[in-house]
C-alpha positions in Angstrom: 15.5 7.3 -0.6 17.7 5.1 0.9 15.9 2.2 0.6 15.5 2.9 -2.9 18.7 3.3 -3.4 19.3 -0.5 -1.8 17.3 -1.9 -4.5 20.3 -1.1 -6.9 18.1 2.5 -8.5 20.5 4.9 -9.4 20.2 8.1 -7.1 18.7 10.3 -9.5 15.8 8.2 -10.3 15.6 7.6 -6.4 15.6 11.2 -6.2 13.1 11.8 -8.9 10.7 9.1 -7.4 10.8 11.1 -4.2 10.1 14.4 -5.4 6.7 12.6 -7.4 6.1 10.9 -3.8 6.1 14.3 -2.8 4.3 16.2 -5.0 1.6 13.7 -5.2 1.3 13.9 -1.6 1.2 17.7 -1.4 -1.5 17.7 -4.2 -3.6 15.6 -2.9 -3.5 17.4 0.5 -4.1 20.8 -1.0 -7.4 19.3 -3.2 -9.1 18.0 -0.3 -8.2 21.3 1.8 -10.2 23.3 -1.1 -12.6 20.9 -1.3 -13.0 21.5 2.9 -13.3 25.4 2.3 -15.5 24.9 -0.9 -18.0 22.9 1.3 -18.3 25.9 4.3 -19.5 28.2 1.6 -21.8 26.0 0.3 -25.8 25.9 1.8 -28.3 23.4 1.2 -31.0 26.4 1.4 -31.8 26.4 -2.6 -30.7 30.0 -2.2 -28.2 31.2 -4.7 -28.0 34.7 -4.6 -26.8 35.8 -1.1 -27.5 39.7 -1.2 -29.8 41.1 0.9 -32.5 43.7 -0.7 -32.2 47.0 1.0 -35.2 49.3 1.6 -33.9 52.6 -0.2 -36.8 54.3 1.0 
C-alpha cells in the first residue's frame, strides 16, 4: 500500500485497490482448490451411477 501511496493515490483508493488485490487473489485460490476436489470425485470409467445393486434375496 505504501508504494501506492508514493505514487501520489489517495489512501482510500490505495486501500480499495488492495482489498481487490486481495480478493482476486483469494478467489482465484479458492476456484482452483474446488476445481482440485471436483477432479478426485471424478472417474474416467464411463460409470455414472456409483451405487452398488444389492442381492435382497
Amino acid at each position: 500500500m505504501n508504494d501506492c501511496q508514493n505514487m501520489g493515490i489517495s489512501r482510500d483508493a490505495c486501500y480499495i485497490a488492495e482489498q481487490n488485490r486481495q480478493a482476486t487473489i483469494n478467489a482465484s485460490a479458492e476456484k482452483q482448490a474446488m476445481e482440485n476436489a471436483q477432479s478426485l470425485y471424478n472417474t474416467d470409467d464411463g460409470n455414472t451411477h456409483h451405487h452398488k445393486k444389492h442381492n435382497n434375496d
